[in-house]
C-alpha positions in Angstrom: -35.4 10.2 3.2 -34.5 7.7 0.4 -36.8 4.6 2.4 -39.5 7.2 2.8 -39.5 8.0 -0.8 -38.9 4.4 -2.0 -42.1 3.3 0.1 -44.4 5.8 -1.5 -43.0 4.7 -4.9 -43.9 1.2 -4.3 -47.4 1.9 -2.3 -48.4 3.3 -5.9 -46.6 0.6 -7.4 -49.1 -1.9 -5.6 -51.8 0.3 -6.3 -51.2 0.0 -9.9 -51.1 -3.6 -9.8 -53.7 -4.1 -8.1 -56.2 -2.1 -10.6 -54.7 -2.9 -13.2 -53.5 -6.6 -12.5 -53.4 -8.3 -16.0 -52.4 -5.4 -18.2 -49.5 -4.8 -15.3 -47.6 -7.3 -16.2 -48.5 -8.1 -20.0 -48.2 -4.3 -21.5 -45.3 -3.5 -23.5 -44.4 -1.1 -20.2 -43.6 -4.3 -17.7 -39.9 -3.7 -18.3 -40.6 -0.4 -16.7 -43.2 -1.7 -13.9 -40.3 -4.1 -12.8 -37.5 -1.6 -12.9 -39.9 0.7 -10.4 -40.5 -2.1 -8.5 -37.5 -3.5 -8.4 -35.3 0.1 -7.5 -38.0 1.2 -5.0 -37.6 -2.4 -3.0 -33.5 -2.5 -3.2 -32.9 1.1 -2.1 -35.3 0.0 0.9 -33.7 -3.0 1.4 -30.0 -1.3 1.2 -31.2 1.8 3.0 -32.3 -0.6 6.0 -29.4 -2.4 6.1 -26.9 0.2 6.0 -28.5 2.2 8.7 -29.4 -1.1 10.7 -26.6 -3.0 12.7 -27.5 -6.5 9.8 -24.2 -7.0 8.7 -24.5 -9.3 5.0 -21.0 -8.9 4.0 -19.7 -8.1 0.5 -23.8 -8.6 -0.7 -24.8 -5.2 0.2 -22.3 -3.9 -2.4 -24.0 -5.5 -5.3 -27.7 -5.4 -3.7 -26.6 -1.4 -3.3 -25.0 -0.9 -7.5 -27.9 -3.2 -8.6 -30.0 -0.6 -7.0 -28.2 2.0 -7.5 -28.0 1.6 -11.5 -31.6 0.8 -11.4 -32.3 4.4 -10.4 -29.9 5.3 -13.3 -32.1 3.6 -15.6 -34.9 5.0 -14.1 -33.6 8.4 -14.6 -33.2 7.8 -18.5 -36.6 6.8 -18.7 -38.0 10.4 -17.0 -35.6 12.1 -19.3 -38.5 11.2 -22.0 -40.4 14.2 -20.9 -38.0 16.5 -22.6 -38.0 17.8 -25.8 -34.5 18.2 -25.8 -33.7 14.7 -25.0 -36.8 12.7 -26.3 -35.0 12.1 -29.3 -31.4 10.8 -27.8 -33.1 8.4 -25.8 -35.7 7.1 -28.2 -32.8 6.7 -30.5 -30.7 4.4 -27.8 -33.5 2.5 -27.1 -33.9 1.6 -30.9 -30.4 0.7 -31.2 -30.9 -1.3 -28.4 -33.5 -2.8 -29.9 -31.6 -3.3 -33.3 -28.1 -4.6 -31.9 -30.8 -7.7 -29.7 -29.1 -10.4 -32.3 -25.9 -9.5 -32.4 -25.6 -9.4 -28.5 -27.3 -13.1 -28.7 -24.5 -14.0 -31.1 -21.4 -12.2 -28.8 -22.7 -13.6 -25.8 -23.4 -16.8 -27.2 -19.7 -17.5 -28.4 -18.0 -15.2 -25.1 -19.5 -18.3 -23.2 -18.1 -21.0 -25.9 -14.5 -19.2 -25.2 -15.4 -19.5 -21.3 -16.0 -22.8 -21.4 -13.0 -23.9 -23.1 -10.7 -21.5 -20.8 -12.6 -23.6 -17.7 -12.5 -27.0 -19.0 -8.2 -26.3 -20.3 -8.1 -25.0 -16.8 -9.9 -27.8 -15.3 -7.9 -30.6 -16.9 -4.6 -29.0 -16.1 -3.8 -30.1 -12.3 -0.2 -29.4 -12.4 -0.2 -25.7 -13.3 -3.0 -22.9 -14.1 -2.9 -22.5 -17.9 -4.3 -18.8 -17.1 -3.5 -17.2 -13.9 -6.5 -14.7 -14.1 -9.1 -16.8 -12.6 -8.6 -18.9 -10.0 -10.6 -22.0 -11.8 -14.3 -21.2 -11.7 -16.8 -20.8 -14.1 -17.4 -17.1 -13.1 -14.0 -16.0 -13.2 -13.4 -18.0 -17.1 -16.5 -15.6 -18.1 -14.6 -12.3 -17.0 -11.3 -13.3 -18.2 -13.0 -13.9 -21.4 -14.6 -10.8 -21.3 -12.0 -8.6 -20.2 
């Protein structure tokens, strides 16, 4: 059911793009083009492979919650229609929208921490100076995160 309703989202998908090609993907709406196209393809692509015998491991978890809050998001775009909660999400989005610097900034120095936990942990051979991560980039970004 899901693959049969994810392939008529995306046939209109391609419909759209193809009439309306250069507004598709330089209107203020392409965020919302690519999160239709985007949920429609990985719900195929995790519908097929968990009904299929393709065994890809651990990826299907993350191809399956990337797609999975993709439809979320899609969700709190469609909850526009109502008058009740127009106004709630009209008011995240312009938080969102306000808070764009200050995420720049706190992403900017949780990477500077990262680094330094990976290069301390790097140029430590004896011992592991945090036992959290197990010495790659990745894992400095979580524990610095977290």
């Amino acid at each position: 059911m899901s693959i049969v309703y994810s392939c008529y989202q995306l046939y209109f998908e391609c419909r759209q793009l193809k009439k309306y090609s250069l507004e598709y993907f330089s209107s203020r709406r392409f965020i919302w083009n690519f999160i239709d196209i985007a949920s429609s393809s990985l719900v195929i692509v995790t519908s097929i492979v968990v009904l299929g015998i393709f065994d890809i491991g651990n990826a299907i978890l993350v191809i399956g919650g990337l797609a999975s809050f993709l439809v979320w998001i899609k969700l709190f775009y469609f909850l526009r229609i109502f008058r009740p909660t127009s106004s709630f999400i009209r008011m995240i989005v312009e938080m969102i929208k306000d808070i764009r610097i200050f995420l720049l900034i706190f992403f900017i120095a949780i990477f500077a921490f990262a680094n330094f936990y990976y290069v301390i942990e790097k140029g430590n051979k004896n011992e592991n100076v945090v036992e959290d991560f197990k010495g790659n980039y990745a894992g400095a970004i979580i524990y610095t995160y977290m």
